[in-house]
C-alpha positions as CSV (number, residue, x, y, z in Angstrom):
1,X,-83.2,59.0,56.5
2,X,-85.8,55.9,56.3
3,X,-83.1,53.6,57.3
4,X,-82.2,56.3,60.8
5,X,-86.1,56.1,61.1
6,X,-86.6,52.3,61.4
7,X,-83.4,52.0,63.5
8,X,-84.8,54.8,65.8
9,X,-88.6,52.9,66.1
10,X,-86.8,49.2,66.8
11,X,-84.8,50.5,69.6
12,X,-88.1,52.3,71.3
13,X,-90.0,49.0,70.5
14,X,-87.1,47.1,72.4
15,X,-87.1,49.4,74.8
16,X,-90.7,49.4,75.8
17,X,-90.1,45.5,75.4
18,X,-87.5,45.8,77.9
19,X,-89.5,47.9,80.2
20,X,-92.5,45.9,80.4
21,X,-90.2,43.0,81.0
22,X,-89.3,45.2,83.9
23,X,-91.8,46.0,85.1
24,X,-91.9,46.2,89.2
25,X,-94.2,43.8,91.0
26,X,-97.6,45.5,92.2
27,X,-100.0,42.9,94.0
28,X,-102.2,42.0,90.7
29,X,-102.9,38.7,88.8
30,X,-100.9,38.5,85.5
31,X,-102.5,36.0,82.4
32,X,-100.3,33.4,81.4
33,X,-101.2,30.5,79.2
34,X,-101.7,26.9,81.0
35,X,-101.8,23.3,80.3
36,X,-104.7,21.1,81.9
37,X,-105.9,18.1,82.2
38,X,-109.0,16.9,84.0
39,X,-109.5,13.3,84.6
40,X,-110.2,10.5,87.4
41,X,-108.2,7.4,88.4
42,X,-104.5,7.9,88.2
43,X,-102.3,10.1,85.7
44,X,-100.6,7.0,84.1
45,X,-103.9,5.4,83.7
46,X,-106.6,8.4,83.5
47,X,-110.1,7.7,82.6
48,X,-112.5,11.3,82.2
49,X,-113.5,12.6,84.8
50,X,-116.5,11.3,87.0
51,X,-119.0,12.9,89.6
52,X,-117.0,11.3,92.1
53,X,-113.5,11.8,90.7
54,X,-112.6,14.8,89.6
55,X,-108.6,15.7,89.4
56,X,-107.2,18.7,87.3
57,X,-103.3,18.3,86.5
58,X,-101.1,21.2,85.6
59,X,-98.5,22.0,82.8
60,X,-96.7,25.1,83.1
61,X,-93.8,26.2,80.5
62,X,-92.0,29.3,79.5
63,X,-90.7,32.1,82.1
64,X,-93.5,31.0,84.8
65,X,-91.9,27.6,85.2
66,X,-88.6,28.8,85.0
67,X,-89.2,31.1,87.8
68,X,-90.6,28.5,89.2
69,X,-87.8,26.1,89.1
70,X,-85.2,29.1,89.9
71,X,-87.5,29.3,93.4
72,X,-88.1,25.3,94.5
73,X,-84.2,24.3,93.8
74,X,-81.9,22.2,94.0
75,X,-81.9,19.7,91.4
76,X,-82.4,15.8,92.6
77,X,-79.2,14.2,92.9
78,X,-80.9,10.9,91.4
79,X,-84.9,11.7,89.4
80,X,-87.0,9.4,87.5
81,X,-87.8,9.2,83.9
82,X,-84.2,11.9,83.7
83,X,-81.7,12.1,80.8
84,X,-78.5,13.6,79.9
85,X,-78.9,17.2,80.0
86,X,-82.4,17.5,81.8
87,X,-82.3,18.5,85.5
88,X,-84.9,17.7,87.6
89,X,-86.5,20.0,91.1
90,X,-89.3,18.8,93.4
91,X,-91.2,20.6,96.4
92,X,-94.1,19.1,98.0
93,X,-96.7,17.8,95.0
94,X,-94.7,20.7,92.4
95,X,-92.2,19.3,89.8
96,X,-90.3,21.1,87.1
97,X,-87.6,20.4,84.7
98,X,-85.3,21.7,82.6
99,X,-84.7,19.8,79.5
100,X,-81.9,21.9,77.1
101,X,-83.2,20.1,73.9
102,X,-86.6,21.2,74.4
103,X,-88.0,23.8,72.5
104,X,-89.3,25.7,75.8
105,X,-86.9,24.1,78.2
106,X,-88.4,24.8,81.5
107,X,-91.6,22.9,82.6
108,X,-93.6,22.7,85.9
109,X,-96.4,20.5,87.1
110,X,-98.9,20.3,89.8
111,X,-101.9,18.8,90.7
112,X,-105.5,19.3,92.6
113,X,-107.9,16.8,93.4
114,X,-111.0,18.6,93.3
115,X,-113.6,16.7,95.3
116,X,-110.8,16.6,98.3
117,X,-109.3,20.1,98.0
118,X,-106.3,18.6,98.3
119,X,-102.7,19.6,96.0
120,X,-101.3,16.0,94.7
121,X,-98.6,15.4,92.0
122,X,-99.4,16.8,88.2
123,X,-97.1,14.1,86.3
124,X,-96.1,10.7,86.4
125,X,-92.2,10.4,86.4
C-alpha cells in the first residue's frame, strides 16, 4: 500500500513538473539566473569598471541559452577558440555554444556598454 502511495505522489510530482514545463506563454518576465561581469577596457584585458567606462558582459547557460541558440542558428562553418564536439552560432553582438563535454552544454553571451547604450560582444573567442 505505501509503496502504491509513493508511486502515485512521484507520478503527480512529475506531472506538475511536466506541466509547469508546459506551461503556455503569457506576456510576463520569467527569473532566470545570470552571469555578469562589469568592467572597462576590453574583455581579454578588463580592468573594473570606471566613471567613464562602464561595460556589463553576459553569461547565459541552461535552457535560456539553448533556446537561444535553437533561435540564432546555424552553426559557423569555421569559429574561433572551437573544438571537436562544440558548435558554435553568432547573431549580431550574441554568441552561444554548445560544448557536449560541458556539464551545462549550452552557453550564450552578450554585451552592453553602458555609458553608450550600445549592445557589443560579451566574450572573447
Amino acid at each position: 500500500m505505501k509503496t502504491r502511495v509513493v508511486i502515485l505522489m512521484v507520478t503527480m510530482l512529475c506531472s506538475l513538473v511536466a506541466l509547469a514545463a508546459s506551461k503556455p506563454w503569457d506576456g510576463t518576465f520569467a527569473p532566470y539566473t545570470v552571469h555578469y561581469l562589469m568592467y572597462s577596457g576590453q574583455l581579454g584585458d578588463s580592468q573594473p569598471p570606471k566613471r567613464t567606462e562602464r561595460r556589463l558582459s553576459f553569461a547565459i547557460q541552461g535552457q535560456l541559452a539553448k533556446e537561444m541558440f535553437d533561435a540564432i542558428g546555424p552553426d559557423l562553418k569555421l569559429a574561433c577558440g572551437t573544438t571537436l564536439g562544440m558548435r558554435q552560432r553568432e547573431r549580431g553582438d550574441v554568441d552561444c555554444s554548445y560544448d557536449k563535454d560541458e556539464k551545462d552544454p549550452y552557453t550564450c553571451h552578450f554585451g552592453i556598454d553602458l555609458l553608450k547604450g550600445k549592445s557589443m560582444a560579451g566574450a572573447t573567442c
